[in-house]
MDAnalysis code that builds the backbone (N, CA, C; Angstrom):
import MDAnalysis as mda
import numpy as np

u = mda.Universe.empty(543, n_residues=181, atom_resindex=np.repeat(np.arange(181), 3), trajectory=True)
u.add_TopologyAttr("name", ["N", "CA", "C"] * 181)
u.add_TopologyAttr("resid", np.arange(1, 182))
u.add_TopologyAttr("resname", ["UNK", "UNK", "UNK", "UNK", "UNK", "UNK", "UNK", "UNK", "UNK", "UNK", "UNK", "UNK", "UNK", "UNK", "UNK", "UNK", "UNK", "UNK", "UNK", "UNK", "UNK", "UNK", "UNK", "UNK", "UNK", "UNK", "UNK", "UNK", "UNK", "UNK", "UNK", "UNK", "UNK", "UNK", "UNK", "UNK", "UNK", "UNK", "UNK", "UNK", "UNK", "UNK", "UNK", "UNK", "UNK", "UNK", "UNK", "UNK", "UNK", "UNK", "UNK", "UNK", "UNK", "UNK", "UNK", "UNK", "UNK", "UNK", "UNK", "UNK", "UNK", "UNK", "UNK", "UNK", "UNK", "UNK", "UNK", "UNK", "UNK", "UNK", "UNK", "UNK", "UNK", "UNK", "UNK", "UNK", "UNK", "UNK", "UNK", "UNK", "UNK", "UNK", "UNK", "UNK", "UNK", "UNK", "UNK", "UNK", "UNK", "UNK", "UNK", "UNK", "UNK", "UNK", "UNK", "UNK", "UNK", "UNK", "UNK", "UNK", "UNK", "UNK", "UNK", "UNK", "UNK", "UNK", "UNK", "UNK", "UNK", "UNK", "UNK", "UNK", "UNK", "UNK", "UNK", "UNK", "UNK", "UNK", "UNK", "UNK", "UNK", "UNK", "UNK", "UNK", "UNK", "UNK", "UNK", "UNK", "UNK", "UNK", "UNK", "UNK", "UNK", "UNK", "UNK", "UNK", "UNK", "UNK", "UNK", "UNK", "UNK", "UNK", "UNK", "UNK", "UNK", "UNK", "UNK", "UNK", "UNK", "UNK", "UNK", "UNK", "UNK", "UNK", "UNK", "UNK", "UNK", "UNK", "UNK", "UNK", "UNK", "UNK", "UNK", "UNK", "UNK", "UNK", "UNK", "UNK", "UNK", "UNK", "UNK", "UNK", "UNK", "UNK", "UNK", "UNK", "UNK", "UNK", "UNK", "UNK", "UNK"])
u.atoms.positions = np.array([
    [0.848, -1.170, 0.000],
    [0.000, 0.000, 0.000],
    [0.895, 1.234, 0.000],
    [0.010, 2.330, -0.658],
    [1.506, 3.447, -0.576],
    [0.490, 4.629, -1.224],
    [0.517, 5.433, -0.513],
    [-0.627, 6.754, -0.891],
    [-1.924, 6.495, -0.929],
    [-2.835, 5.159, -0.321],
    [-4.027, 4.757, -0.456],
    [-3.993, 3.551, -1.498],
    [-3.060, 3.439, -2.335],
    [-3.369, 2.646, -3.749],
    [-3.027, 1.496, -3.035],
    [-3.391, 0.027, -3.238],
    [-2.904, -0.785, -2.747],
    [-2.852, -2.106, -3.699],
    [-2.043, -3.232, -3.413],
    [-1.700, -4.377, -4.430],
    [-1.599, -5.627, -3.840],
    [-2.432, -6.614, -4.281],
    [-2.310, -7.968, -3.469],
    [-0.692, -8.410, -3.993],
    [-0.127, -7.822, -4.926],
    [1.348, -8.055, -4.337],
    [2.301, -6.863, -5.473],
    [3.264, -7.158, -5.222],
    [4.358, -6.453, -5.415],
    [5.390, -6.557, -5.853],
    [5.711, -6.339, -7.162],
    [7.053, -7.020, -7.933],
    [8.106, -5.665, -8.063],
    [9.278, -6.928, -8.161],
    [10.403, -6.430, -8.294],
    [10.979, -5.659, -9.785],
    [11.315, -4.550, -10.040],
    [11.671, -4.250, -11.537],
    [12.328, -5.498, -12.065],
    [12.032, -5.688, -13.506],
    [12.302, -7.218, -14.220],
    [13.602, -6.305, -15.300],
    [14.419, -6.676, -14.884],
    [15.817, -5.842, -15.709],
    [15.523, -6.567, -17.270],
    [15.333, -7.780, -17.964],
    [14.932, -7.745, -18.921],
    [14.082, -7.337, -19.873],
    [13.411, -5.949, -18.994],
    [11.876, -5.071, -19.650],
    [12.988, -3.776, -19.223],
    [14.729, -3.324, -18.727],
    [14.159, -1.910, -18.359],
    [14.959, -1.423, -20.213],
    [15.209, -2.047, -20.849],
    [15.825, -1.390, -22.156],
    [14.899, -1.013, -22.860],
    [13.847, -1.771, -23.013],
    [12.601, -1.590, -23.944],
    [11.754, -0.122, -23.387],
    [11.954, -0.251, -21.994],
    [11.343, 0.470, -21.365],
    [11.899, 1.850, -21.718],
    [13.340, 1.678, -21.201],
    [14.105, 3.182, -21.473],
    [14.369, 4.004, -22.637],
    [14.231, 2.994, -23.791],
    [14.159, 3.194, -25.545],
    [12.834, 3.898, -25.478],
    [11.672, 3.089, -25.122],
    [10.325, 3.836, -25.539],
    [10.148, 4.788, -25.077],
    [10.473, 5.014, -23.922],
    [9.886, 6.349, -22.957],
    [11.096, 7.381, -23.073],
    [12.104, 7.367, -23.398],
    [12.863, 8.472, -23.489],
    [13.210, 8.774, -22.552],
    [12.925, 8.331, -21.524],
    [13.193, 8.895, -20.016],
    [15.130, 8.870, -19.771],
    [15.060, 10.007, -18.953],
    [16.420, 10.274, -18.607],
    [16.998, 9.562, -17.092],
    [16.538, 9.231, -16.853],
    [16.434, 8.492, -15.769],
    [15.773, 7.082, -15.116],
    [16.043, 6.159, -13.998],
    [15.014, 4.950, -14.054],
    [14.559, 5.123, -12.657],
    [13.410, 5.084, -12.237],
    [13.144, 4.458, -10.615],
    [12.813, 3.118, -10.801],
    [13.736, 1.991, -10.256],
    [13.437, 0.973, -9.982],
    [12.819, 0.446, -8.720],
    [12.351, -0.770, -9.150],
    [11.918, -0.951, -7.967],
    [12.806, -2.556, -6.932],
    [13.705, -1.724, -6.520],
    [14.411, -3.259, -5.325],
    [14.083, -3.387, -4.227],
    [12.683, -3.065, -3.436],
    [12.373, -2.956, -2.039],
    [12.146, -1.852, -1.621],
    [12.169, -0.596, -1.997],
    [11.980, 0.632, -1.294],
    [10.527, 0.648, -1.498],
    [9.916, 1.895, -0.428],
    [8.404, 1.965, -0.282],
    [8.537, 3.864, 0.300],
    [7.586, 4.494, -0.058],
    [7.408, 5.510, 0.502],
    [7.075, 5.204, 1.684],
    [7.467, 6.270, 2.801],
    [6.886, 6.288, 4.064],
    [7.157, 5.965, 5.376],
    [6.971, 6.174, 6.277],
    [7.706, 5.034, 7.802],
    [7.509, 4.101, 7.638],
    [5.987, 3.421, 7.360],
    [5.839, 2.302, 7.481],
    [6.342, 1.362, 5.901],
    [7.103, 1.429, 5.370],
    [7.502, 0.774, 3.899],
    [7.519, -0.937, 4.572],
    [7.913, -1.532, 5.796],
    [7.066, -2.746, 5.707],
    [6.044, -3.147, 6.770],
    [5.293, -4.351, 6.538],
    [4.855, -4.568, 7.228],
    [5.502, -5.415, 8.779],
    [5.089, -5.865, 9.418],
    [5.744, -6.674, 10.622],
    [6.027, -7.894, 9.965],
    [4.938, -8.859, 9.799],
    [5.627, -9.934, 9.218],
    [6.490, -9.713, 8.026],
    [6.691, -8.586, 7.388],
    [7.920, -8.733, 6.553],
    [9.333, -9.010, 7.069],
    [9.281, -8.301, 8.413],
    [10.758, -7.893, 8.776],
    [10.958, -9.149, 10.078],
    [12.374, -8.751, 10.594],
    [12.436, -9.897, 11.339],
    [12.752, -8.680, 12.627],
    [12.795, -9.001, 13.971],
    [13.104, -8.100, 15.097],
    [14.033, -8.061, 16.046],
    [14.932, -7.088, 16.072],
    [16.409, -7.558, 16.879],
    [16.273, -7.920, 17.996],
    [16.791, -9.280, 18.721],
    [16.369, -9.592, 19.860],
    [17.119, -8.537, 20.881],
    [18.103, -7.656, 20.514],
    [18.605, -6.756, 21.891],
    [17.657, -5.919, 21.743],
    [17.034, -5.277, 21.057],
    [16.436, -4.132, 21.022],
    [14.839, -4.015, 20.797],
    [14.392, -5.290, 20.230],
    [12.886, -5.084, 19.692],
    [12.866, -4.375, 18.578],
    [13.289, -4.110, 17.967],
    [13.152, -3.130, 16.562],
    [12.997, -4.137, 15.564],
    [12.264, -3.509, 14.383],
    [11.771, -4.151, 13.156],
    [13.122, -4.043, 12.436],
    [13.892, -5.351, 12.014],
    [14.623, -4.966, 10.550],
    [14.292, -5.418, 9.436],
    [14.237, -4.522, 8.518],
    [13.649, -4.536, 7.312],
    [14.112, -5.866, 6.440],
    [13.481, -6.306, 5.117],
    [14.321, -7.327, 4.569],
    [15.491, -6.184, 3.491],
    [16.613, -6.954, 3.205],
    [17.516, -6.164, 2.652],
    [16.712, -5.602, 1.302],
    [17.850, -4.921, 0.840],
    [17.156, -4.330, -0.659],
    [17.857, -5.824, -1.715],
    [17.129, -5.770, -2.709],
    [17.354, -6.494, -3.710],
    [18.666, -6.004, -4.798],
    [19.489, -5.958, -4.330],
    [20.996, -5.738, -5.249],
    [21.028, -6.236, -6.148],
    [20.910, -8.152, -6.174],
    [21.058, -8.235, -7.397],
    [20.193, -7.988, -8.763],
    [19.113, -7.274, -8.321],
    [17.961, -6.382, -9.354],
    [18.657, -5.631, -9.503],
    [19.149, -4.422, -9.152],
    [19.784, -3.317, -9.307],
    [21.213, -3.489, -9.871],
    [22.441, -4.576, -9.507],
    [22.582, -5.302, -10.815],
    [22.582, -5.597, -12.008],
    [21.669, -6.526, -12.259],
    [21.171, -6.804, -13.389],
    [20.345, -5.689, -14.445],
    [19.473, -4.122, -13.895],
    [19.811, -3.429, -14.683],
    [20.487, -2.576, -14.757],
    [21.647, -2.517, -13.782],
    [22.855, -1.666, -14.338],
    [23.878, -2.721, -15.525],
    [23.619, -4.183, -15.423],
    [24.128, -4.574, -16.387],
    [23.746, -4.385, -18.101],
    [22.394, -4.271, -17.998],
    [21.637, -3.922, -18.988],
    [21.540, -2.720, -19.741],
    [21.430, -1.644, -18.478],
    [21.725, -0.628, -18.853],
    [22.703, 0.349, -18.152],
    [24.439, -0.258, -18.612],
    [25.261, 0.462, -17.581],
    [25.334, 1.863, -17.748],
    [25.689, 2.671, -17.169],
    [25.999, 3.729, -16.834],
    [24.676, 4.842, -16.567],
    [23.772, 4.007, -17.205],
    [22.074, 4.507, -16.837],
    [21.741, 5.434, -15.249],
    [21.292, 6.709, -15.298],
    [20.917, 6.765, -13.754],
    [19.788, 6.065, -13.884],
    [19.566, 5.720, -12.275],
    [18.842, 4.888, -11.361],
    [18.537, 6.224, -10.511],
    [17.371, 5.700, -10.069],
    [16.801, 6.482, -8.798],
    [15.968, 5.381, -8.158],
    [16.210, 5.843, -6.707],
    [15.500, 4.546, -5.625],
    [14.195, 6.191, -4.923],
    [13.153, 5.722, -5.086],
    [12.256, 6.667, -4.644],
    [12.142, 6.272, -3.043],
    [11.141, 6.241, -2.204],
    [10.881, 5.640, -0.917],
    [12.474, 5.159, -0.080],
    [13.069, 5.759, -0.052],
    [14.499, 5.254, 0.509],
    [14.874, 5.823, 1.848],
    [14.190, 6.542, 2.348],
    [13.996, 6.957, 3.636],
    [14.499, 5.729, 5.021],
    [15.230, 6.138, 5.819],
    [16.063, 5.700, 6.964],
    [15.260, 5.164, 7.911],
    [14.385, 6.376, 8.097],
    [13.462, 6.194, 9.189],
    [14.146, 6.332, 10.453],
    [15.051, 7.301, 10.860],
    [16.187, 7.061, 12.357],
    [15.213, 6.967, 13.012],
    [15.717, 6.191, 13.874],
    [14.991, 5.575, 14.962],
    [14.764, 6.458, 16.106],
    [16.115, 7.521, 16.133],
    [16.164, 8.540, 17.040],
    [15.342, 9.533, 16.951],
    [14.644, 9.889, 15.827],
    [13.521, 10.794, 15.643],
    [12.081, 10.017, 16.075],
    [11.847, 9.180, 15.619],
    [10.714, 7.885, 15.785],
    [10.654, 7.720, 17.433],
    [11.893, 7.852, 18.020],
    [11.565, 8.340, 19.607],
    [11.429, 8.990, 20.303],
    [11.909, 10.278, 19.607],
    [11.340, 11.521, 19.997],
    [10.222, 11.947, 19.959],
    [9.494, 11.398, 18.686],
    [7.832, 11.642, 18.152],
    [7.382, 11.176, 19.312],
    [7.506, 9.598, 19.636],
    [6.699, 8.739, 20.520],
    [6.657, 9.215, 21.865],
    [7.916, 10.217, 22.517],
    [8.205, 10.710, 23.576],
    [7.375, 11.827, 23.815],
    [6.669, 12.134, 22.953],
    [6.250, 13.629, 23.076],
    [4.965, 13.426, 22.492],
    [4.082, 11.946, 22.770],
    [3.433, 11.948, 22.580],
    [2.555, 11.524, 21.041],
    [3.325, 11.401, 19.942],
    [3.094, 10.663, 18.738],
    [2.958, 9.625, 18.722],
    [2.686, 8.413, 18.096],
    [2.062, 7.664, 18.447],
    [3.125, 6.792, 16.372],
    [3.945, 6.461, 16.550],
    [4.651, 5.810, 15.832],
    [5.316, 3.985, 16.074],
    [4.013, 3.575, 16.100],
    [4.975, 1.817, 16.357],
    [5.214, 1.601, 15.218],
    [6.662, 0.120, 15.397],
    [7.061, -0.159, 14.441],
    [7.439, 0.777, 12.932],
    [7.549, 2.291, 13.112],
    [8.188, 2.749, 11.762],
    [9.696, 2.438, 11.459],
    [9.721, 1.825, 10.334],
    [11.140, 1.510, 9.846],
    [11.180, 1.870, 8.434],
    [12.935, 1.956, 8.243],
    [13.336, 2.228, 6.730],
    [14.417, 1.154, 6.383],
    [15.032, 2.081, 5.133],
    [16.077, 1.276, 4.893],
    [17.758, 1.793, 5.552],
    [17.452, 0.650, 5.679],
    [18.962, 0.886, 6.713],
    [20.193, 1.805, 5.762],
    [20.611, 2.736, 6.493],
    [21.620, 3.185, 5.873],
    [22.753, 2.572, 5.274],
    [23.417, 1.390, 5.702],
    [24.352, 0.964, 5.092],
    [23.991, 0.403, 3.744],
    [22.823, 0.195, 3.514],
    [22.315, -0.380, 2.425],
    [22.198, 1.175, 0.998],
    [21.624, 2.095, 1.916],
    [21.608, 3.074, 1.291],
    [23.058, 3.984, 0.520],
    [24.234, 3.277, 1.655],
    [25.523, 3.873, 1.083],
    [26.115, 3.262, 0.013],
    [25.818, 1.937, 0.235],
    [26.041, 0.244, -1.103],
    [25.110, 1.314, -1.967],
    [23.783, 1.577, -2.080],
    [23.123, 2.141, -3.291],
    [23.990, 3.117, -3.887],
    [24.528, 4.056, -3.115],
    [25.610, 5.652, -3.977],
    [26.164, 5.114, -4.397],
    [26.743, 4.213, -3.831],
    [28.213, 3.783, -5.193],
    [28.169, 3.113, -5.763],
    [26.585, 2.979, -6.556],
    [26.577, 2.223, -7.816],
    [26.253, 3.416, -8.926],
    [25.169, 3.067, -9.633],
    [24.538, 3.950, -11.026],
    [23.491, 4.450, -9.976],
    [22.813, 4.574, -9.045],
    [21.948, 5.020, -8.283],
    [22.511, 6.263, -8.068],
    [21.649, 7.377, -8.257],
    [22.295, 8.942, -8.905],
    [21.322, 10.029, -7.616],
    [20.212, 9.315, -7.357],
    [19.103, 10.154, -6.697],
    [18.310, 8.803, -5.625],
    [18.480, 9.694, -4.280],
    [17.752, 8.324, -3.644],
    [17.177, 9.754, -2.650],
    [15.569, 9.219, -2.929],
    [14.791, 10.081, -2.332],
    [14.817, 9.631, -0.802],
    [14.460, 10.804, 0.379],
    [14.413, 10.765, 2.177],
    [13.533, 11.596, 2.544],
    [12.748, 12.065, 1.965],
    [11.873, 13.107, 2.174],
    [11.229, 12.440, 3.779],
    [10.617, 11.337, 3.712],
    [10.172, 10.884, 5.174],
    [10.671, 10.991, 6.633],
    [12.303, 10.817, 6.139],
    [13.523, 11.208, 7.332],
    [13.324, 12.549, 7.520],
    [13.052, 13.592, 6.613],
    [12.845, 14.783, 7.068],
    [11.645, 15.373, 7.388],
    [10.939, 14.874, 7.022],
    [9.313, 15.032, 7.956],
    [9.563, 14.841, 9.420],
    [10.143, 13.524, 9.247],
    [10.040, 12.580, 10.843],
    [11.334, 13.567, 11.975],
    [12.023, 14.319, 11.450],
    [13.365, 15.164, 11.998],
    [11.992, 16.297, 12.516],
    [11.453, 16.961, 11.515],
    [10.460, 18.407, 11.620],
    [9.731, 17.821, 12.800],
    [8.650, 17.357, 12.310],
    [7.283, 16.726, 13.513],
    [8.277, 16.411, 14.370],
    [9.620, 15.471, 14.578],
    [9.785, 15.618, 16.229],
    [10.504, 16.361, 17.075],
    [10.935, 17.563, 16.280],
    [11.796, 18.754, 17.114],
    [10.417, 19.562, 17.474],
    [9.471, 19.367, 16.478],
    [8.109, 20.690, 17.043],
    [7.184, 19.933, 17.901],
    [7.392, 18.362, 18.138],
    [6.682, 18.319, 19.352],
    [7.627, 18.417, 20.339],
    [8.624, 18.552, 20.578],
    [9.616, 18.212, 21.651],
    [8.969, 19.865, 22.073],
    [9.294, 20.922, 21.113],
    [9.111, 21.844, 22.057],
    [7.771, 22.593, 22.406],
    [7.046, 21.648, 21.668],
    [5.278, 21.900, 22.450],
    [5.169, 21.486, 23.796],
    [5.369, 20.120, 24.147],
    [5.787, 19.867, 24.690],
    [6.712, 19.977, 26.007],
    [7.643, 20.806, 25.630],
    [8.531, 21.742, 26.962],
    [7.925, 22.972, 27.310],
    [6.903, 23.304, 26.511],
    [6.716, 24.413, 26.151],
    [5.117, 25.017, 25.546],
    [4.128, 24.480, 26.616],
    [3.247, 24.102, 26.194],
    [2.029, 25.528, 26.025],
    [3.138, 26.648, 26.495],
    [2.000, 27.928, 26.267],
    [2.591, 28.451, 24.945],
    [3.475, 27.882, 24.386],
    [4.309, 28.541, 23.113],
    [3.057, 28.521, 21.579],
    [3.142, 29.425, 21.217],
    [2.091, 29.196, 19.777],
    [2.423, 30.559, 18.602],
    [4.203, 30.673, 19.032],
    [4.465, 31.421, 17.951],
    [5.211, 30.477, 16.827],
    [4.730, 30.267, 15.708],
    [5.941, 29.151, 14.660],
    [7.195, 29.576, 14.605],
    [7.374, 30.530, 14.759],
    [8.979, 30.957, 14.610],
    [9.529, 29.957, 15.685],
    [9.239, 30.314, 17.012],
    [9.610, 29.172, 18.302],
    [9.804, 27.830, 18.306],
    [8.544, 27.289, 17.241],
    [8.987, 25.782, 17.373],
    [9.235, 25.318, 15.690],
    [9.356, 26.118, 14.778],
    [10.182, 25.793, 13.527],
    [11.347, 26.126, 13.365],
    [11.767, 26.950, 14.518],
    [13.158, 27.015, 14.201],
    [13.941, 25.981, 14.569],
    [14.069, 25.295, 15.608],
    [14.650, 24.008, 15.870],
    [14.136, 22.777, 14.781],
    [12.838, 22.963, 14.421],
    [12.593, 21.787, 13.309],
    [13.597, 21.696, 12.373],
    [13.775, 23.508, 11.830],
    [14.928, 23.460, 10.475],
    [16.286, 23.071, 10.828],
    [16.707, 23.328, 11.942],
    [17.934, 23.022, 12.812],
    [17.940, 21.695, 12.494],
    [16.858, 20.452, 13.071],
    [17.030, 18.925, 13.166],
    [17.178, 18.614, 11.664],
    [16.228, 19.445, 10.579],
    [16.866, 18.865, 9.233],
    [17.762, 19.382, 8.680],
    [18.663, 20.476, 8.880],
    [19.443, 20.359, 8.665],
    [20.681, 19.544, 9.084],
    [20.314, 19.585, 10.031],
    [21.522, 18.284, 10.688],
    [21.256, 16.811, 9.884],
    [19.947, 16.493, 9.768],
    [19.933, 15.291, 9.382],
    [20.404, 15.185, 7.669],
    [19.855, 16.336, 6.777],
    [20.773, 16.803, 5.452],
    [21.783, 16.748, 5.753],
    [22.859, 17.067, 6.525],
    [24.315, 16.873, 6.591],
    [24.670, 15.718, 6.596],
    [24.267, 15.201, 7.728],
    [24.685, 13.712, 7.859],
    [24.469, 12.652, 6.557],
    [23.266, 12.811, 5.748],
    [23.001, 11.876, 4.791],
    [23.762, 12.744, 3.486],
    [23.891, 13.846, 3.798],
    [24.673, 14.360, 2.449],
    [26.601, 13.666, 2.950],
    [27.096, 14.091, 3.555],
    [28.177, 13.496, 4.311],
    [28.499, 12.000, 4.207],
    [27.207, 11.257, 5.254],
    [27.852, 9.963, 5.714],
    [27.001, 9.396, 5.161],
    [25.859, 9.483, 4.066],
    [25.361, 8.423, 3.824],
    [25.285, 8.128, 2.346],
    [24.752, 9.452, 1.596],
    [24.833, 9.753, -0.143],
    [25.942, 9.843, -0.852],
    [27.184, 9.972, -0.086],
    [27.956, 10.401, -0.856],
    [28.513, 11.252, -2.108],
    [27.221, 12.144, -1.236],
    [27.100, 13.062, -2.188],
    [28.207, 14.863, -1.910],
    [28.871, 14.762, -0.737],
    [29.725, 15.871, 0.156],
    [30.704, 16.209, -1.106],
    [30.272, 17.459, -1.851],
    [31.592, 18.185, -2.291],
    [30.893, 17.887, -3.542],
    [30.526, 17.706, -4.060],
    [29.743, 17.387, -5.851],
    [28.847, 18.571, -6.628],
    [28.861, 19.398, -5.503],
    [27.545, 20.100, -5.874],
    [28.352, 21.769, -7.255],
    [29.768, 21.302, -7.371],
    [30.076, 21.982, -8.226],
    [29.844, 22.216, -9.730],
])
């Protein structure tokens, strides 16, 4: 399920359809599909398995050798992974701390996401990581701060948490630090 639309199931991009695909459509780019999902919730529970130190959902890995097979097909092709969002866990507890109400949200694990940069994968969307950074710096300070109801007060720390969290994934996770020339 993903924006309301939903599918009794869910396939993987078939790298032997993405040439035909990329010839007809002209497109400058591919979003494949190896496991990513928009959103916190991109799986369900029984998808994932749960760390016994911690209780946390881990996701199933991404499908590499899809991503692979059409960079073999079509090498040097950009790729884009849409739904690729982290989901830090450290924001997901801040929400819940302050009163949000987030079980089980998970993403894709970053190390998986850093294996994605250093292939043909050119654009990997996080928009969710930065929602989930905003909503939990502005409840933290509703929260501390519960006669406050000017936005300047509690968006300014929101932009603070995404920017920090833009650094870090521009830095340590995209490999994207220093390119922007």
């Amino acid at each position: 399920m993903e924006d309301e639309v939903a599918s009794e199931e869910s396939h993987y991009t078939k790298p032997e359809e993405v040439i035909d695909f990329a010839t007809r459509t002209g497109c400058d780019s591919l979003a494949i599909s190896i496991g990513t999902s928009h959103g916190a919730y991109k799986f369900k529970p029984e998808q994932c398995t749960r760390d016994p130190k911690t209780g946390r959902l881990v996701p199933p890995p991404l499908a590499f050798d899809v991503l692979d097979a059409v960079m073999e097909k079509l090498p040097g092709f950009p790729i884009v992974l849409h739904g690729s969002s982290s989901v830090p866990q450290e924001y997901v507890d801040m929400i819940n701390r302050y009163g949000g109400k987030l079980p089980d949200a998970v993403g894709i694990p970053e190390e998986q996401l850093r294996k994605a940069a250093k292939s043909a994968v050119c654009k990997i969307n996080i928009d969710s990581d930065s929602r989930l950074a905003f909503t939990a710096a502005v409840r933290k300070v509703l929260a501390e701060k519960p006669a406050e109801f000017d936005p300047r007060k509690y968006c300014g720390p929101a932009r603070d948490l995404m920017e920090e969290l833009y650094k870090h994934k521009i830095i340590n996770v995209l490999g994207s630090d220093g390119k922007a020339e």
